[in-house]
N, C-alpha and C positions, 0 to 999 in steps of 0.2 A: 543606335538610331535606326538602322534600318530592318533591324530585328523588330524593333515596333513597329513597322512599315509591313515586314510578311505578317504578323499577327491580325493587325487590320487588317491588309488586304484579304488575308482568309477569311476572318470574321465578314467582310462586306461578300466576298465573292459567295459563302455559305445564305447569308441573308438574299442574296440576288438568286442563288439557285434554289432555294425556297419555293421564294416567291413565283419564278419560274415553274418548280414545280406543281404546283398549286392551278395557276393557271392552266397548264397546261389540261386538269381534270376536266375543262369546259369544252375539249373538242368533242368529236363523236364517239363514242365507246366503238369494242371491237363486234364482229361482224364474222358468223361462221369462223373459217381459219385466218381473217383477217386478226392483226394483234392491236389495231386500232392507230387513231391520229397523234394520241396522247403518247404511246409506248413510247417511241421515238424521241422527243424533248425531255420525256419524266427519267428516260436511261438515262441521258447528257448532263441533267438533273444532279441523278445518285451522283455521276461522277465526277464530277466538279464539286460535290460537299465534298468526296472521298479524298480529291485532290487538293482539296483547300485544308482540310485536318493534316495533312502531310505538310503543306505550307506552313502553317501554324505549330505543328511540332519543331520542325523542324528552326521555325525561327525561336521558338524559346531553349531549344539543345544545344543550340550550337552556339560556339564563341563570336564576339567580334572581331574583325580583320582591323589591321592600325587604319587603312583605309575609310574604312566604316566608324570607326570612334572620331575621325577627324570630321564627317560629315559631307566629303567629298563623295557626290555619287560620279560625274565624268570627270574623267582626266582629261584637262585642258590642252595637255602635248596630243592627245588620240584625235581630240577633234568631236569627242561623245554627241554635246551638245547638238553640233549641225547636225550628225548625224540622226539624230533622234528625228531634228527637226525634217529633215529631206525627210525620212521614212514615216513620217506623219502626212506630210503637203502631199508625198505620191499617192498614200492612200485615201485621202482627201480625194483627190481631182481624178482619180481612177473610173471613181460609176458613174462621174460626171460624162466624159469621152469618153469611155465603154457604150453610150449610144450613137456617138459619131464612128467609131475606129470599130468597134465589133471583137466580140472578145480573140476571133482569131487574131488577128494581128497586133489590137494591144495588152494580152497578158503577159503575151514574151517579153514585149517591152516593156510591162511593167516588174513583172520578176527579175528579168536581167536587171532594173536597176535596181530593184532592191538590196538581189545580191553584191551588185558592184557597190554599193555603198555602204552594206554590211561587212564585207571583205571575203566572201565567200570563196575567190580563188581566182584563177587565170582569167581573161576574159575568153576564151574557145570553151573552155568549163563552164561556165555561166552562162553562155550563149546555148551550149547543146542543155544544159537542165534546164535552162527557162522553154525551151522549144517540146522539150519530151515533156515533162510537167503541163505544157498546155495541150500540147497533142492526147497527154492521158486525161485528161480532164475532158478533154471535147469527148474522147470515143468514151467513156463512161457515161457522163451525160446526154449528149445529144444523142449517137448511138446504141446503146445498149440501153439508157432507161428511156430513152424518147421524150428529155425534157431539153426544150429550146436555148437554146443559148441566143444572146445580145449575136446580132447579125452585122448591127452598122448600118452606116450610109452607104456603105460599098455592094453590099449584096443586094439590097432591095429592089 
C-alpha cells in the first residue's frame, strides 16, 4: 500500500517540479556575471525530480513491512495521528502571528514545539536548538544578506 503511495507521490512531486521548472523560464534572464532569477528555482527544480526518481525507485525495490501490508500508517499506542495534527495547526497559525509576535520571539517558540512534539529530545535540547536555529537564521538573513525579517508589534 504504501509503496503505491512513494510511486505517486514521486510521480506528482516530478509533475510539480516540471511545472515549476518551466515557469520558472518567465523570470528575467541573467545579466553580465549575474546567473539570473530563474537559476535558482530551475536548480531546486533538477533536484527534487532527482529526489523524486529515488522515491519512486525505491518504493518499487524494496519490500513491504507487516505494518504496511496491514495498512496501518500511525500506531494508535504512539499517538501519530495527534501528532500529525499539532504539527499541521502550528504551522498553520505560524504566518498568521509571525506579524504580531515577529519572527524573533516566535520561531523559537515555534520550533521548540515542533520539536517537543516530534520527540526530538530533552527539553534544555530543544530549547537551546530552537534558539541557535533562529539566531542563525536571523544573522544570515537580516544580517548578512540584508533581507528583513517579520518585526512584530513589538518592535515597531
Amino acid at each position: 500500500m504504501f509503496k503505491k503511495a512513494e510511486i505517486v507521490f514521486g510521480g506528482a512531486a516530478i509533475l510539480f517540479a516540471l511545472l515549476f521548472f518551466i515557469l520558472a523560464g518567465d523570470f528575467p534572464g541573467a545579466r553580465g556575471h549575474d546567473v539570473g532569477m530563474a537559476f535558482y528555482p530551475r536548480v531546486l527544480s533538477v533536484l527534487i525530480i532527482v529526489l523524486s526518481f529515488i522515491v519512486i525507485f525505491q518504493g518499487i525495490t524494496r519490500k513491504e513491512t507487516e505494518t504496511e501490508s496491514t495498512g496501518t500508517l500511525f500506531y494508535t499506542e504512539d499517538n501519530g495521528v495527534r501528532r500529525v495534527v499539532l504539527l499541521i495547526l502550528a504551522t498553520l497559525i505560524y504566518p498568521f502571528l509571525l506579524q504580531y509576535a515577529g519572527f524573533l520571539i516566535l520561531t523559537p517558540v515555534y520550533l521548540g514545539f515542533l520539536m517537543w512534539v516530534i520527540g526530538a529530545g530533552k527539553i534544555p535540547r530543544i530549547l537551546l536548538l530552537s534558539v541557535l536555529t533562529t539566531v542563525l537564521i536571523y544573522v544570515i538573513f537580516q544580517r548578512m544578506l540584508k533581507i528583513p525579517l517579520p518585526t512584530g508589534l513589538f518592535y515597531n
